[in-house]
N, C-alpha and C positions, 0 to 999 in steps of 0.2 A: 361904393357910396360911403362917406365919411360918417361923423356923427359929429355934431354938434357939442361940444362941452363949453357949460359957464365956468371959469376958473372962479367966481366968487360962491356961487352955489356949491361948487366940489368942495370949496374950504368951508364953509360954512356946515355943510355935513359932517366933514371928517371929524371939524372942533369939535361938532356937539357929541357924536358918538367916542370919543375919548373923551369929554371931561362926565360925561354917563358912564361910561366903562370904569374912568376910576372911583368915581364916587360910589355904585356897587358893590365894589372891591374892599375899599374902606370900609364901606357899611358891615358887610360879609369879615370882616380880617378885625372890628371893633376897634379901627384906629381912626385917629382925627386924618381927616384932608387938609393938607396946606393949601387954601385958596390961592394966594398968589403963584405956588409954582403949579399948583394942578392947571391955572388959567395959562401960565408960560408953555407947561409940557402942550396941552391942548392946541395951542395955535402956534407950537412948532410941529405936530402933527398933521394941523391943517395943512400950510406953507410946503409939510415935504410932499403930504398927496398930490398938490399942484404941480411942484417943482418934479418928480419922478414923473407922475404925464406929458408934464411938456419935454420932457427929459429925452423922453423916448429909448430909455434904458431895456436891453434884452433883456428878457424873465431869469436866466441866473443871476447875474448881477443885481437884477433887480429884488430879488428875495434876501439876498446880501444886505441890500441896502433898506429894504423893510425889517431887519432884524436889527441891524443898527439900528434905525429910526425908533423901533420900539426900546430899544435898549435903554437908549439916551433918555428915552422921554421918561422910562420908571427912576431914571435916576434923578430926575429931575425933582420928581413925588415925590420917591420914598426915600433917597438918603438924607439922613440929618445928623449932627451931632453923635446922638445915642444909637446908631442904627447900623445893627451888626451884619457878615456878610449873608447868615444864615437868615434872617428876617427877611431883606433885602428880595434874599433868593425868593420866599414864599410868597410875597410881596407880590413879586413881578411873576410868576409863574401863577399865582392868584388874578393878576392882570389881564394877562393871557386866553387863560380859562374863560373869563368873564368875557374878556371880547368875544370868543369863539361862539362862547352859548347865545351871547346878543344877537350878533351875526343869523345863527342859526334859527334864532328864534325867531326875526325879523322876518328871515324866508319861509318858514313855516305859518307864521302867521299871514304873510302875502298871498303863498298858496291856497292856504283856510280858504280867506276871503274870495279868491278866484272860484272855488269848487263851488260858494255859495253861488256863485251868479253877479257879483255881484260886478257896476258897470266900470272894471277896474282897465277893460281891454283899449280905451280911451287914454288911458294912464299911458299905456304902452305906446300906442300909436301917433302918440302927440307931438313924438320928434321931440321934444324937451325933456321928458326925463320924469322923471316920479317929482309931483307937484310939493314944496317944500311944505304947504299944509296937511298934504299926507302922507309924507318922510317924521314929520315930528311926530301925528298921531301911532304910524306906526312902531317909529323911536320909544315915544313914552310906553305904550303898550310893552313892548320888548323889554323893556328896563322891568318893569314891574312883574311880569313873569319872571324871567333871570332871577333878580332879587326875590319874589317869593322860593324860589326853586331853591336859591342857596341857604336861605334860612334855613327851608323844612329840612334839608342834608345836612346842615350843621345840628337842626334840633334832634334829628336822631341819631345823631353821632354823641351828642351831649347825654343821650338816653345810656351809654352804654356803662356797666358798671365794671368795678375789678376788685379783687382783693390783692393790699399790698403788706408786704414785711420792712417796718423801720427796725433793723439793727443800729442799737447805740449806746456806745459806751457797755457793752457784751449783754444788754440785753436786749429782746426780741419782742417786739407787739405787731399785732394781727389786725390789719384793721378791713372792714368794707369802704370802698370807694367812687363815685361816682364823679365821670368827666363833667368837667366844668369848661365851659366851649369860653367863659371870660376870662379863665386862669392861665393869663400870658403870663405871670409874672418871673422873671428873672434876676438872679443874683449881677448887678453891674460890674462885679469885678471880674467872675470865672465863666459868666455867662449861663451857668448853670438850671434850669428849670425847677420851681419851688411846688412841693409838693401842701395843702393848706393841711395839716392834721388838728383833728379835735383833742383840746386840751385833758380834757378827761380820760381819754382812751388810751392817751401816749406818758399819762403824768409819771408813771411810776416806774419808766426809764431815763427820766429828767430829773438835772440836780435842784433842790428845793428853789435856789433863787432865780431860776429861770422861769420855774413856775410863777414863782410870785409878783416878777417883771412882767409875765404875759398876763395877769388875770388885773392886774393897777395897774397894765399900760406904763408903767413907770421904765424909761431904760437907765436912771439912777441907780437899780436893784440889783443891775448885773454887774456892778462892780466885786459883787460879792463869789461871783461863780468862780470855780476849780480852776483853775490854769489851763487842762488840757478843755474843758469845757466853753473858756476864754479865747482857746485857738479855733475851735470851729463853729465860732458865731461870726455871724452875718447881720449888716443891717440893711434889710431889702424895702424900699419904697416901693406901695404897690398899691391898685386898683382892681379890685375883684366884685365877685356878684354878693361878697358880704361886706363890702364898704373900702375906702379907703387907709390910709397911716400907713406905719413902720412897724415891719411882720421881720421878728426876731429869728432868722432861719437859723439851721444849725445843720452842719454836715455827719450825715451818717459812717456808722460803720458799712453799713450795705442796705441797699434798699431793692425790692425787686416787687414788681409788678404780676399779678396772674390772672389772666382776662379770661372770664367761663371757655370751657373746652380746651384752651391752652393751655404748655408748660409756663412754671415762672420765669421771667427774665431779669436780670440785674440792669438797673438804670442809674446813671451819672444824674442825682438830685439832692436838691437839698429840701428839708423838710422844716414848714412856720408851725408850730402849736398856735391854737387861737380857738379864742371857745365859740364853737362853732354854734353851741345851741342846738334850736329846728330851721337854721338856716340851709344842713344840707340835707334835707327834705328824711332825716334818719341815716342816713350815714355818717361815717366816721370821717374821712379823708375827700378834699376834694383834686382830681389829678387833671393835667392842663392835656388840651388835645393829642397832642403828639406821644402821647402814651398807650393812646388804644387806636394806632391809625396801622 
């Protein structure tokens, strides 16, 4: 016995659970969504659900062809200009993730509902297909679970703390650290991950005019720094959980990370002085995800 499928109903699902999938993902990753390529990727998502049914492609090929199909579509989101292949990657494997947990959730929540009792066997036996009134409630539900779930995993990830060593210029400071889940920020020339250090903690391995640049904001001040001090500044544009501007980085002699219970590791970063205040709730350093994962 066949089964009935509306080719506008099938697309009309697929768009909405991709342009929800990315928007999650964005949410979760704290980047902007590009509306118009999110709404492009989305209803070339739809357009291929339909086209691989009526396709009637065997399941290898066909898995083939849904990897491409995802492929294409994160590129369509997440490459831009500034956007490296390493982003890219976490991006779409971010993508990914999210679909699956929706997915998942979606069925989980269908079964919920069925264990209730509730009059869902209707749904099933209707020969049409899950009523698109109760594809969207289930839809929206799923998204908000997903999205609460990825939070609270990013917020206790953000909970964890470390103590790191900035070696510079042959001296060494000790500082405590805690992950900052908003500290993407990156040097645009070497790519490198910027670690935020509290000005006071680090001053007195810094040359006087660096300091004095960071505390007036002024980067007229660094005309003044050492040569070799001149070679390893950075001027990193950046948006963190202590506000926005231009964070003076500077590359270390060596910088190494030590997360409670583990040994130190040396990490490839560069380090911003910025007076951090009680912005980092009493610590010294703030360090961006990929440090304590």
């Amino acid at each position: 016995m066949g089964q009935t499928v509306y080719a506008d109903l099938l697309f009309l699902i697929n768009f909405s659970m991709d342009y929800l999938c990315f928007y999650i993902t964005a949410k979760l990753l704290h980047r902007k969504l590009p509306p118009i390529r999110t709404l492009l990727a989305s209803i070339f998502g739809g357009v291929y659900a339909v086209g691989i049914l009526m396709a009637a492609v065997v399941p290898p090929l066909e898995l083939v062809c849904d990897i491409g199909a995802g492929l294409a579509m994160c590129l369509i989101v997440f490459v831009g200009k500034k956007v490296r292949a390493v982003s890219f990657s976490i991006a779409s494997l971010a993508y990914v993730g999210v679909s699956v947990a929706l997915g998942g959730m979606m069925t989980a929540i269908f079964n919920m509902l069925n264990l209730l009792g509730l009059p869902l066997g209707s749904i099933n036996e209707s020969g049409d297909g899950m009523p698109v009134w109760f594809f969207a409630l289930l839809a929206a539900a799923s998204g908000i679970a997903t999205l609460a779930s990825g939070r609270f995993l990013r917020q206790k990830q953000s909970e964890r703390s470390a103590d790191i060593e900035i070696t510079y210029a042959g001296k060494t400071v000790r500082l405590a650290a805690i992950c900052d889940s908003g500290n993407l920020v990156r040097d645009p020339v070497s790519g490198k991950s910027v670690v935020i250090a509290d000005l006071a903690s680090v001053q007195r391995a810094l040359p006087d005019a660096l300091v004095r640049a960071v505390r007036r904001k002024d980067a007229s001040l660094l005309a003044d720094l050492p040569p070799d001090s001149a070679r390893r500044l950075r001027l990193v544009p950046s948006r963190t959980a202590i506000g926005g501007g231009m964070l003076f980085a500077m590359s270390p002699d060596r910088l190494t990370v030590s997360l409670p219970g583990e040994d130190a590791h040396e990490v490839e970063a560069l380090f911003a002085p910025v007076e951090l205040l009680s912005s980092a709730g009493g610590f010294q350093a703030l360090i961006p995800p990929e440090f304590v994962v």
